[in-house]
C-alpha positions, -999 to 999 in steps of 0.1 A, spaced: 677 -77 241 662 -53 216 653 -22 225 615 -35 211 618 -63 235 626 -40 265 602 -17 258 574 -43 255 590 -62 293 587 -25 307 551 -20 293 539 -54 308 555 -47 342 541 -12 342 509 -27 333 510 -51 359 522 -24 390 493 -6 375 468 -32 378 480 -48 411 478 -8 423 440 -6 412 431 -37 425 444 -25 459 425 9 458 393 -5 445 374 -18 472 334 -27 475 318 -30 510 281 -45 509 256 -29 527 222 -51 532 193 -26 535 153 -27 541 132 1 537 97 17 554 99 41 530 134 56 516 156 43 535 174 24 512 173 52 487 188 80 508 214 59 521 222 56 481 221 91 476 247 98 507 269 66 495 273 84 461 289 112 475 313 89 498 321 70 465 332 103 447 350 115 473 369 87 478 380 69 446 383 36 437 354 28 471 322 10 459 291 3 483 272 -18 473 235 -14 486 218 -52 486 180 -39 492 160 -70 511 126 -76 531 125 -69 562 120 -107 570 152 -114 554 170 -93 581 153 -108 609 151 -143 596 179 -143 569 209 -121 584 216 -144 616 220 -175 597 241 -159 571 262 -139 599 268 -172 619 279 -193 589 304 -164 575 288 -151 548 273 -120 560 273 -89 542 302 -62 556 273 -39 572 236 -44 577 205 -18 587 191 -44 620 169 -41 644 180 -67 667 202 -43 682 222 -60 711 210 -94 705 236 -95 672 263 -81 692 290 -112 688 292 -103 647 300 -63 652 329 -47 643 335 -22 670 339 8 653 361 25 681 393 26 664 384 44 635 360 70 647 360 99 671 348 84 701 340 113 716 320 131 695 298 96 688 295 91 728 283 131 727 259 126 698 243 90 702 250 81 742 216 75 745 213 48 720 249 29 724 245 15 748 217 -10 730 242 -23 709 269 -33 734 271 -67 753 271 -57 789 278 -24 811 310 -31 808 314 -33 771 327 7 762 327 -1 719 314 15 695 284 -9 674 260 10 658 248 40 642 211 42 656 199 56 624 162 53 630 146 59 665 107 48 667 84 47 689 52 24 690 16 31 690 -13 38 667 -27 56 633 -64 60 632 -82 67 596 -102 98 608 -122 102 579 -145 67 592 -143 87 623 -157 113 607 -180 93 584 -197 72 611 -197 103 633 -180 90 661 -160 104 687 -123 102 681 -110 90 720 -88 114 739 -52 114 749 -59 95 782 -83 70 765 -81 33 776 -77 3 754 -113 -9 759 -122 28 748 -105 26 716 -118 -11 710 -152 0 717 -148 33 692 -127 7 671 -157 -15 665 -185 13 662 -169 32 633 -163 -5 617 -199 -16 618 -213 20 610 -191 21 581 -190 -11 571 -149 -12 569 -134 -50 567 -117 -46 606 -119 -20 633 -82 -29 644 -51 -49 638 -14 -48 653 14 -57 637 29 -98 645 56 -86 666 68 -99 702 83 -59 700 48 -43 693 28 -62 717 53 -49 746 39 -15 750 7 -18 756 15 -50 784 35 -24 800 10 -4 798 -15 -33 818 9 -37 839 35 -56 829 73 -52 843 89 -82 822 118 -75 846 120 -88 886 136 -64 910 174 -78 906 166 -72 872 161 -105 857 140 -113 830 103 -128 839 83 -117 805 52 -128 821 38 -119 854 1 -111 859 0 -75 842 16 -89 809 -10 -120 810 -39 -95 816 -29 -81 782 -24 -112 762 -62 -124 778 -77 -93 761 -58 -98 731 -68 -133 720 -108 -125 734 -99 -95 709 -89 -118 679 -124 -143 687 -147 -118 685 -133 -94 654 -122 -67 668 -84 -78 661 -78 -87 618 -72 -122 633 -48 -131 598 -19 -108 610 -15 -131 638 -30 -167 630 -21 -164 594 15 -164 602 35 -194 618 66 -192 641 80 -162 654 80 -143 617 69 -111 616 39 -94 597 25 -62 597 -12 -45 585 -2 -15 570 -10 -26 540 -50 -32 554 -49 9 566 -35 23 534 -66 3 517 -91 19 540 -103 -20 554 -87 -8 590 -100 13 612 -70 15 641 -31 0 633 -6 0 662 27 -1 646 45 26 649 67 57 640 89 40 607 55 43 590 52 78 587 70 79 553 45 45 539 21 65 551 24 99 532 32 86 498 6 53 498 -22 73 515 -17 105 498 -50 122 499 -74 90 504 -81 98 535 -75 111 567 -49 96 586 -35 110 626 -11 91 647 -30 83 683 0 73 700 -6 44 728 -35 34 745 -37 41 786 -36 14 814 -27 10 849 10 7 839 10 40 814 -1 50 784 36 39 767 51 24 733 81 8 727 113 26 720 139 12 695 145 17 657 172 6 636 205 11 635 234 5 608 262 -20 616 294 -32 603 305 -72 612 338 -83 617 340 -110 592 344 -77 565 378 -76 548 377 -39 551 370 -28 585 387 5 588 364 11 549 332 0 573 338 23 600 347 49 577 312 50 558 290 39 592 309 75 604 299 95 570 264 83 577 268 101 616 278 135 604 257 163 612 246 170 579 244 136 564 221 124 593 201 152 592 189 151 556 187 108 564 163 119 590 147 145 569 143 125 535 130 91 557 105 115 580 119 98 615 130 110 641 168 117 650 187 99 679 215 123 671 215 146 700 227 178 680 203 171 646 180 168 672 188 204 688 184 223 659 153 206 648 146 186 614 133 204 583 113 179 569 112 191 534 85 182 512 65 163 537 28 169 536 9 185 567 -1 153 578 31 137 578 47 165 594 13 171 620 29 130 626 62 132 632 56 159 659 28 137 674 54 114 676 79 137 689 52 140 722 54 103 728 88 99 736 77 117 774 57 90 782 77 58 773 79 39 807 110 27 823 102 -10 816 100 -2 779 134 13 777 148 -18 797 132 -39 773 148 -28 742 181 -25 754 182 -59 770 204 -81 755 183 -114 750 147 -95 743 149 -112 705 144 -145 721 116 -132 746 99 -116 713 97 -148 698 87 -163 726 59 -140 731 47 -143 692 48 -180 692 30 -185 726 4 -155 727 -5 -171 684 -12 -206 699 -35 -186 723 -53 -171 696 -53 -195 673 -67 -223 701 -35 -250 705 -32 -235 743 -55 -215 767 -40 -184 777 -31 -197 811 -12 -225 796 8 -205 767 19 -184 796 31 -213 816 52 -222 779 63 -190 772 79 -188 810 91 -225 801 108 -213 766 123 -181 782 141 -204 813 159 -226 786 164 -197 761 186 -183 789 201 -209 799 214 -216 766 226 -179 763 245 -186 792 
């Protein structure tokens, strides 16, 4: 062989080593994202550091609805075709597509940072793996637009006020200002927990089994739909929608046509930029009942699924994500609040927020005290997706007149015996 021949057999196989060597460093994870705010964007900005420091790593960031991860995700995680990690909010109830991230982290630092919050993303008490970064704790209740407050000279309701007293304020600043609705709730089987805990409600029997409705929770859903008949409730959020798919109204406050939104927490960040000096806006927190003046926990969290071709590359970024620093300025840049028990100790800086949104976040802060011990049950139960939809689908037949109250009740305990019985 010439030594032109050899040197051109030597360059190809070099070549080749060469590309069969990049092909095995250059690896891309997909990370399906939805954003309140900046969510998706921060996690870019954190990602881009992991890239650079380590080579060859791409994450892709695929930026959805929110609809698409609570209608979307599922379908695409049972059939395979998932993304390698998602931001969910079904917590526990996707908990057969995780990849436990135990062997590649340091367990101990996770169980001393986020033990609060694991164990939501586990299967039962005795599952000890590691799920889920919770990446966003929240907590339910209201923002008020205080400048009709202030316009139609009314009152704003104290701490301990009542849901009929903030219906009744509701509706007086509507009519003396003439805005579109006095108050509106997001479509959400999560959202519309609270304040039935707050009537009463224990969704839970004393051997801990779940009931959903007892008389507390049906008190609740009563004064809901006679809410949505006569206008004090923006009746589209709810009968506009069919099924168990979620809307919110925040779009209905940040135009000034709303008086009172219960959502919750994740919208501080909409909030600030979309409101910017419009008006007024003050976070209420959660009505008062016989049960409690309580929200709902629960947030979001970042997962990584087991179908992923690179799981140790998964656990690796879900655990850049939970460093001290790199959660910190997540929390600080989104404007939530940290389950991450030492960003939490030293405080968040939320840099650049306005005074409201940082007035917020701390009347947020002050609402964590009063969650009830139903409420935390709730989210961390394993099959409360199916009782959420349960809850949307029965309580918007109510309201929209297919069943009286009584009997969507009688349904919605009906739906929940089968739904369990098939999770069994």
């Amino acid at each position: 062989m010439s030594k032109l021949k050899k040197a051109l057999v030597v360059s190809a196989a070099f070549a080749g080593l060469t590309a069969g060597a990049n092909a095995v460093s250059a690896q891309e994870i997909t990370y399906m994202c939805s954003s309140d705010g900046t969510e998706c964007s921060t996690a870019r900005d954190i990602f881009d550091r992991f890239e650079a420091e380590n080579p060859g790593v791409t994450v892709k960031i695929d930026e959805v609805p929110y609809k698409a991860i609570l209608e979307s995700l599922p379908v695409q995680l049972a059939a395979g075709t998932g993304p390698d990690m998602a931001k969910v909010t079904d917590l526990g109830g996707l908990n057969k597509f995780y990849l436990d991230l135990a062997p590649y982290v340091d367990t101990a630092a996770w169980e001393e940072n986020f033990g609060g919050t694991l164990d939501w993303y586990r299967s039962s008490a005795d599952d000890k793996g590691i799920y889920g970064l919770h990446s966003q704790l929240t907590i339910t209740g209201a923002y008020i637009n205080k400048t009709l407050f202030d316009q139609a000279g009314v009152e704003v309701p104290g701490a301990d006020a009542t849901w009929d007293d903030w219906a009744a304020a509701s509706r007086m600043v509507a009519e003396k200002t003439g805005t579109d609705f006095p108050m509106a709730m997001d479509r959400s089987g999560h959202r519309i927990a609270g304040p039935a805990i707050s009537y009463g409600a224990k969704l839970f029997d004393d051997n801990g089994d779940a009931i959903l409705v007892d008389d507390g929770f049906t008190a609740y859903v009563q004064k809901f739909v006679d809410w949505h008949e006569d206008g004090t409730m923006a009746r589209d959020v709810w009968a506009g929608q069919g099924g168990s798919s979620y809307q919110d109204a925040a779009q209905e406050f940040i135009n000034g046509q709303l008086v009172y939104y219960y959502s919750g927490s994740w919208q501080v960040g909409r909030m600030d930029r979309d409101v910017g000096d419009l008006f007024d806006w003050v976070v209420v927190g959660s009505p008062c009942g016989a049960g409690g003046c309580t929200g709902m926990p629960g947030g979001a969290g970042i997962v990584g699924f087991s179908d992923t071709e690179h799981p140790e590359l998964v656990a690796k970024a879900i655990d850049y994500l939970a460093q001290e620093e790199n959660y910190a300025e997540m929390t600080a840049k989104t404007k939530n609040i940290p389950a991450h028990a030492a960003v939490a100790a030293k405080g968040v800086d939320y840099a650049g927020a306005s005074a409201g949104a940082a007035a917020a976040l701390n009347a947020w802060g002050a609402q964590v005290g009063k969650l009830e011990g139903p409420a935390f049950m709730y989210q961390g139960y394993k099959n409360n997706r199916a009782m959420f939809n349960i809850t949307v689908q029965r309580v918007t037949q109510a309201i929209v007149g297919e069943l009286s109250v009584e009997d969507a009740m009688m349904r919605a305990k009906e739906d929940l015996a089968k739904a369990l019985a098939e999770a069994q």
